[in-house]
C-alpha positions as CSV (number, residue, x, y, z in Angstrom):
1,X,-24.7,46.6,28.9
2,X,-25.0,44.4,26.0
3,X,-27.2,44.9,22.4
4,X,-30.0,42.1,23.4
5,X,-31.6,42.4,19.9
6,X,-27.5,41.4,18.7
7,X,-28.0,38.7,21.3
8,X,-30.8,37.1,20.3
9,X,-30.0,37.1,17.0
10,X,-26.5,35.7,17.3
11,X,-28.5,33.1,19.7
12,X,-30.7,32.1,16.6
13,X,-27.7,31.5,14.6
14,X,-27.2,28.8,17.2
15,X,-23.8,30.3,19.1
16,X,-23.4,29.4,22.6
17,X,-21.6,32.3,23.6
18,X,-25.2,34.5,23.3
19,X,-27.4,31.4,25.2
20,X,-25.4,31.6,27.7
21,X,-25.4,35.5,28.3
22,X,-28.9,35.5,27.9
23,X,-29.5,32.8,30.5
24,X,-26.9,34.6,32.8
25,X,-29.3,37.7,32.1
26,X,-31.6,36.0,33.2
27,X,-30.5,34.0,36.2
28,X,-29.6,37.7,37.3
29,X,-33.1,38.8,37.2
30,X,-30.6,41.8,34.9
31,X,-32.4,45.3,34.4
32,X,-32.6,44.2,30.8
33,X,-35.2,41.0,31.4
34,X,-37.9,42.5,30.1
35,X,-36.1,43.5,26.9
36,X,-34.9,39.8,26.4
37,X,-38.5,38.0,27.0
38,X,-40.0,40.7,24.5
39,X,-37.6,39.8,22.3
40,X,-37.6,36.3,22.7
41,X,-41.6,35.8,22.9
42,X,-42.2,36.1,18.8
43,X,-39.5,33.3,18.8
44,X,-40.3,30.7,21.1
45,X,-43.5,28.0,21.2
46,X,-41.6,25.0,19.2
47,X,-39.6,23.4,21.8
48,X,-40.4,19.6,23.7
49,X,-39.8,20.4,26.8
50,X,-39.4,16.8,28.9
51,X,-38.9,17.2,32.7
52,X,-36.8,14.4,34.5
53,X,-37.1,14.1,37.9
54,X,-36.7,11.3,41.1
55,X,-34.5,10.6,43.9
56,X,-31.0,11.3,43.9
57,X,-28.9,8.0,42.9
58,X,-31.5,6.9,40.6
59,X,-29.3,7.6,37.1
60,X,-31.2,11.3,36.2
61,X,-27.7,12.5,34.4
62,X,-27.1,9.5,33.1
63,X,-30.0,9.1,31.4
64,X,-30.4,12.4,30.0
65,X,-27.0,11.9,28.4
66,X,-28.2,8.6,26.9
67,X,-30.9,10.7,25.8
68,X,-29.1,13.4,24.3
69,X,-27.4,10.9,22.5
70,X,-30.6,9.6,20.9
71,X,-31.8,12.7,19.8
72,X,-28.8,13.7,18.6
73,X,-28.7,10.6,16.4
74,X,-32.3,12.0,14.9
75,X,-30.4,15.2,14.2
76,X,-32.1,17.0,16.4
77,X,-31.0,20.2,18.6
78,X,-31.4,19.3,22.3
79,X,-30.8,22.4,24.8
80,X,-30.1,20.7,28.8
81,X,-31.2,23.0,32.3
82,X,-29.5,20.6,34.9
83,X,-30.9,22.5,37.9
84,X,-28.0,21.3,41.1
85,X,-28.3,22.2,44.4
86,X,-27.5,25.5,45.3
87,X,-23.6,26.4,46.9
88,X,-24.6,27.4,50.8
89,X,-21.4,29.6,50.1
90,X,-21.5,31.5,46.8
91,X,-25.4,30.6,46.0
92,X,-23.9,28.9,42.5
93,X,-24.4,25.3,40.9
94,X,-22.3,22.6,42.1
95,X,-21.8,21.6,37.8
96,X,-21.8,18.3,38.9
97,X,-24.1,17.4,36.0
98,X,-22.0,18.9,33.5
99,X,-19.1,17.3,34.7
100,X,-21.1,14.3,34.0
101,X,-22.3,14.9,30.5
102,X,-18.8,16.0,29.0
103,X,-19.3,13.5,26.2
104,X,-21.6,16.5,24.6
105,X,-19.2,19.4,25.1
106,X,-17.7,19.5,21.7
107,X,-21.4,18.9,19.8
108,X,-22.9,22.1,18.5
109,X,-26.2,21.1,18.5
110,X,-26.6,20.9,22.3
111,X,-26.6,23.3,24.5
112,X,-25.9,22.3,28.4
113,X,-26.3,24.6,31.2
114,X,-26.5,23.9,35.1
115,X,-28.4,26.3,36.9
116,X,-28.8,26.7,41.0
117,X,-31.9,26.5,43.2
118,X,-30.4,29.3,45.0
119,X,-33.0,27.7,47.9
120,X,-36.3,27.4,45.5
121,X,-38.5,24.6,47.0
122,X,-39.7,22.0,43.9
123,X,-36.6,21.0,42.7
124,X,-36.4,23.6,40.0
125,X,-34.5,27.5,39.8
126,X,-36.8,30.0,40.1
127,X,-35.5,31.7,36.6
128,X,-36.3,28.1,34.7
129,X,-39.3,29.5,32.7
130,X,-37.2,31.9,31.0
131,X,-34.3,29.8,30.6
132,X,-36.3,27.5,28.7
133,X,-37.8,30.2,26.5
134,X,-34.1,31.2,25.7
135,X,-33.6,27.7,24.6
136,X,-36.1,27.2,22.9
137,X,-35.7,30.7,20.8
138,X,-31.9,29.6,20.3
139,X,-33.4,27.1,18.4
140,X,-33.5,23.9,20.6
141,X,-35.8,21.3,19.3
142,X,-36.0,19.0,22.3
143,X,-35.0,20.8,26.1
144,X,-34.4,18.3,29.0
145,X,-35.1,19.5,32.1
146,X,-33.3,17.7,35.0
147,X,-34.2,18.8,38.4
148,X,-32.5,18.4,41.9
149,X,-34.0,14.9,43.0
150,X,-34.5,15.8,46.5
151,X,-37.1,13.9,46.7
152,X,-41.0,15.0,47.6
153,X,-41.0,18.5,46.7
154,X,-40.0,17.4,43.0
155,X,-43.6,17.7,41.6
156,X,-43.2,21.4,40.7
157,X,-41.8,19.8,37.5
158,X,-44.9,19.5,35.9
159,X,-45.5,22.5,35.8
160,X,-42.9,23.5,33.8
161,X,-42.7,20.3,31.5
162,X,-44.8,19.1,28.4
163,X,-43.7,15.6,29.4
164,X,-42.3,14.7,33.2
165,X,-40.2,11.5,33.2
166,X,-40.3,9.6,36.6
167,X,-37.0,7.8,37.5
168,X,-36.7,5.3,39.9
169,X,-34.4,2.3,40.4
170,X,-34.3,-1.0,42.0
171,X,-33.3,-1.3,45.7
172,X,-33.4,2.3,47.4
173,X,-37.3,1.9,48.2
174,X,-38.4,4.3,45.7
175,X,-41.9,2.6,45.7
176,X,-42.8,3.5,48.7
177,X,-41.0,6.9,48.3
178,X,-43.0,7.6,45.1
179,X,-46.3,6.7,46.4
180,X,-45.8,8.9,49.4
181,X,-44.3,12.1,47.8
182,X,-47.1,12.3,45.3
183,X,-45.1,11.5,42.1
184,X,-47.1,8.7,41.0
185,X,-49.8,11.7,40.0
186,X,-47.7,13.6,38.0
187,X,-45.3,11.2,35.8
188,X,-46.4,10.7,32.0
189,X,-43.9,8.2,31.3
190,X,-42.2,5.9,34.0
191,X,-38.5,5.1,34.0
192,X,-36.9,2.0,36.3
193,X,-33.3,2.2,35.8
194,X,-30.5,0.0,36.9
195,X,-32.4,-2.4,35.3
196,X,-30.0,-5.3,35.4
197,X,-29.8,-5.0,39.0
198,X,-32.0,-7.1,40.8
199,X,-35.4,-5.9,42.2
200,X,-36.0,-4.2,39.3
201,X,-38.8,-6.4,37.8
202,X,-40.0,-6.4,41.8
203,X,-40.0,-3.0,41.6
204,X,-41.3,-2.2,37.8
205,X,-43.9,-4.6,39.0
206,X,-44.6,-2.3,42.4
207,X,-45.1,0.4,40.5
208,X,-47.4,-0.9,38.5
209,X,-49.8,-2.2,40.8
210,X,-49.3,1.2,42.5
211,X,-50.3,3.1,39.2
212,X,-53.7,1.1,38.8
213,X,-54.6,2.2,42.7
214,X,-57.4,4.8,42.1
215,X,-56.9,4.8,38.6
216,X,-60.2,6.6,37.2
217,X,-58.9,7.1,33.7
218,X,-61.6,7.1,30.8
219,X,-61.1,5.0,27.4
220,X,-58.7,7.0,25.5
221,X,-56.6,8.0,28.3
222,X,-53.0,8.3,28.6
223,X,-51.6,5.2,30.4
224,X,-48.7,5.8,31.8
225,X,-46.3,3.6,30.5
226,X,-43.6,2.1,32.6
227,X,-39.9,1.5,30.8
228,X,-36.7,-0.6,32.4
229,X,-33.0,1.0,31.4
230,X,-29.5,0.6,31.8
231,X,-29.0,4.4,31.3
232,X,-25.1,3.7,31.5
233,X,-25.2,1.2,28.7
234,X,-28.3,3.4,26.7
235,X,-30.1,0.2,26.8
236,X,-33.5,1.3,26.7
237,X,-33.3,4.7,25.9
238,X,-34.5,4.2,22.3
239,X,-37.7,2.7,24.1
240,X,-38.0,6.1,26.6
241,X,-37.6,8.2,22.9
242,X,-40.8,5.7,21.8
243,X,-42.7,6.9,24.6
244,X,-42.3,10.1,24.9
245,X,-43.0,10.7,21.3
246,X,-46.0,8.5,21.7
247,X,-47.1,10.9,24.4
248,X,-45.9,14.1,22.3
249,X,-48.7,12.9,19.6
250,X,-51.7,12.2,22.7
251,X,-51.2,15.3,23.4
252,X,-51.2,17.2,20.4
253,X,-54.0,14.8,19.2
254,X,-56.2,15.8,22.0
255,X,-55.0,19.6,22.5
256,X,-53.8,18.7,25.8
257,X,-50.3,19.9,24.7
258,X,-52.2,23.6,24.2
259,X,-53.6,23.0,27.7
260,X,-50.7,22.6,29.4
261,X,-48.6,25.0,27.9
262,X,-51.5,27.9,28.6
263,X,-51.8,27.1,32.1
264,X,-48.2,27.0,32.1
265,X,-47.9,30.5,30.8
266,X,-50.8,31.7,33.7
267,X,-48.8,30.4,36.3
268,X,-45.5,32.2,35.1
269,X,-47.8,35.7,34.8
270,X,-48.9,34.9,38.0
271,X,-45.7,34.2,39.7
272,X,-43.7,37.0,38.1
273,X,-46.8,39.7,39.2
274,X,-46.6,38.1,42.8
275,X,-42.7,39.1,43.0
276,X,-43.8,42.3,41.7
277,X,-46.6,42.8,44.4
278,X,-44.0,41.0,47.2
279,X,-41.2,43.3,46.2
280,X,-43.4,46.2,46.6
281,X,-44.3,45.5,50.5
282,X,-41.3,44.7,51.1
283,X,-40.3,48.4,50.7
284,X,-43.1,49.3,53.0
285,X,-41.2,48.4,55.7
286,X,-41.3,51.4,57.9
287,X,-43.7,52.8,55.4
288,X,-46.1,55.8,56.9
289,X,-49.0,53.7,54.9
290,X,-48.2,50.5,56.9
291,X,-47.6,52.2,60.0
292,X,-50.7,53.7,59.9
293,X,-52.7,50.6,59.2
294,X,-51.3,49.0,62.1
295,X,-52.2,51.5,65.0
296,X,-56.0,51.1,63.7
297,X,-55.7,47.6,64.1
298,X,-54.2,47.9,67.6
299,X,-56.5,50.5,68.4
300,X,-59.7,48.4,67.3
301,X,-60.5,50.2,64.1
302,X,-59.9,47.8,61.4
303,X,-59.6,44.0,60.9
304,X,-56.4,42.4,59.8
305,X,-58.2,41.7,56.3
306,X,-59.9,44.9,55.9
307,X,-56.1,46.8,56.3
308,X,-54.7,43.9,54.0
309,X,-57.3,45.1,51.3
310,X,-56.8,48.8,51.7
311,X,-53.2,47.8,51.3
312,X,-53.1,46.1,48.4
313,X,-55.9,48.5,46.9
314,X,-53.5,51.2,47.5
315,X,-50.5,48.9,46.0
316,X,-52.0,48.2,42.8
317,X,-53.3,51.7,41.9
318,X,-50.0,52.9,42.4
């Protein structure tokens, strides 16, 4: 077992060796994951974190490259959790979004890793949280979060992002896709890329009309604004940067950044003392406690709920 406190430490000094064994750590769900988020939680809190999500086709590696690129050129660190489907054989990553952002390999100021969904509806790994919080301890100014793009179940994103990014592109009907998976509700900024194919003022147009449906926003709301790019040529992308920073300051100027971030760290308590609860019942299997409960249902003694109470009562108090 390795020294985490040497870890984090040699993780600070920016080497990728350390990130990566303290993602893999976590990824593993290791015995020593407590350890690394205590020591990691003084450390963290300074990171962007920008979510990119949308249907698969739509450019999502391509355009976190280009923006890589354009952070870079600010001098910026950017850290990079490409979430890929999971292998049905060895639960890993495919890599395919490494593979694709190569150009950044060499660069010591990012930091790319693909993780797997290893079967986690939303789009994102279940270990993301803390594999942002390694990031952003390691020093990562900016962290782009690409999920899967698998389509409606992508919204878990927002969650997990100060900014979410929308891509769509011209010609695969991502209009009406967006409208019906419920991503028009969570994007801050929207993308259209492919821009120079055609459809894609037809479609920036769509999505605008789409975006006024409903629309109940008070003066002084954050309008979604909608951006065209040719990801593959960065054209664009310096406009994207525009808006997310313009966003970035909405936020802070408001304290919804501080919102989101709390209720982002709720939601991670929560889910982490669920696992905890759900790994405990699951070693009841067979349990005298549960068997018990069970022949006083069947026998008319107690109610489903009632038992379910007692069961949990007897859970949490050890």
């Amino acid at each position: 077992m390795q020294d985490v406190a040497t870890l984090v430490a040699q993780a600070r000094e920016g080497r990728p060796r350390a990130v990566a064994r303290l993602i893999s750590l976590v990824e593993g769900a290791s015995p020593q994951l407590r350890e690394v988020m205590a020591a990691l939680a003084p450390l963290t809190g300074n990171a962007y974190v920008v979510g990119l999500t949308g249907s698969p086709g739509v450019g999502k590696s391509t355009s976190t490259s280009a923006l890589v690129t354009a952070y870079r050129k600010q001098g910026r660190r950017v850290g990079v959790l490409a979430v890929d489907p999971s292998s049905p054989f060895s639960g890993g990553a495919l890599l395919g979004d490494r593979v694709r952002m190569s150009d950044h390999a060499s660069d010591p100021g990012v930091y790319i890793r693909s993780m797997a969904t290893r079967g986690h509806l939303g789009g994102l790994a279940w270990a993301a949280p803390q594999a942002i919080r390694v990031l952003d301890a390691a020093g990562c100014e900016v962290i782009l979060v690409e999920t899967v793009g698998v389509g409606q179940s992508e919204v878990e994103i927002a969650a997990q992002a100060d900014t979410s990014v929308v891509l769509l592109a011209p010609g695969m009907g991502d209009g009406i896709q967006a409208a019906k998976a419920g991503i028009l509700e969570i994007g801050d900024v929207y993308v259209v890329n492919k821009a120079d194919r055609d459809g894609a003022d037809a479609t920036a147009r769509e999505l605008n009309h789409m975006l006024g449906l409903g629309e109940s926003r008070r003066p002084g709301d954050w309008r979604p604004p909608i951006v065209k790019t040719v990801a593959a040529r960065a054209e664009g992308i310096d406009e994207v940067v525009e808006a997310l920073e313009k966003h970035r300051a909405w936020m802070e100027e408001r304290g919804v950044l501080a919102e989101r971030r709390l209720a982002r760290a709720s939601r991670e308590v929560e889910t982490i003392a669920v696992t905890a609860l759900r790994e405990r019942i699951g070693d009841l299997h067979g349990d005298r406690r549960l068997g018990a409960l069970a022949e006083r249902i069947v026998g008319g003694e107690l109610d489903p709920y009632r038992a379910a109470d007692e069961l949990v009562a007897g859970l949490t108090q050890g």
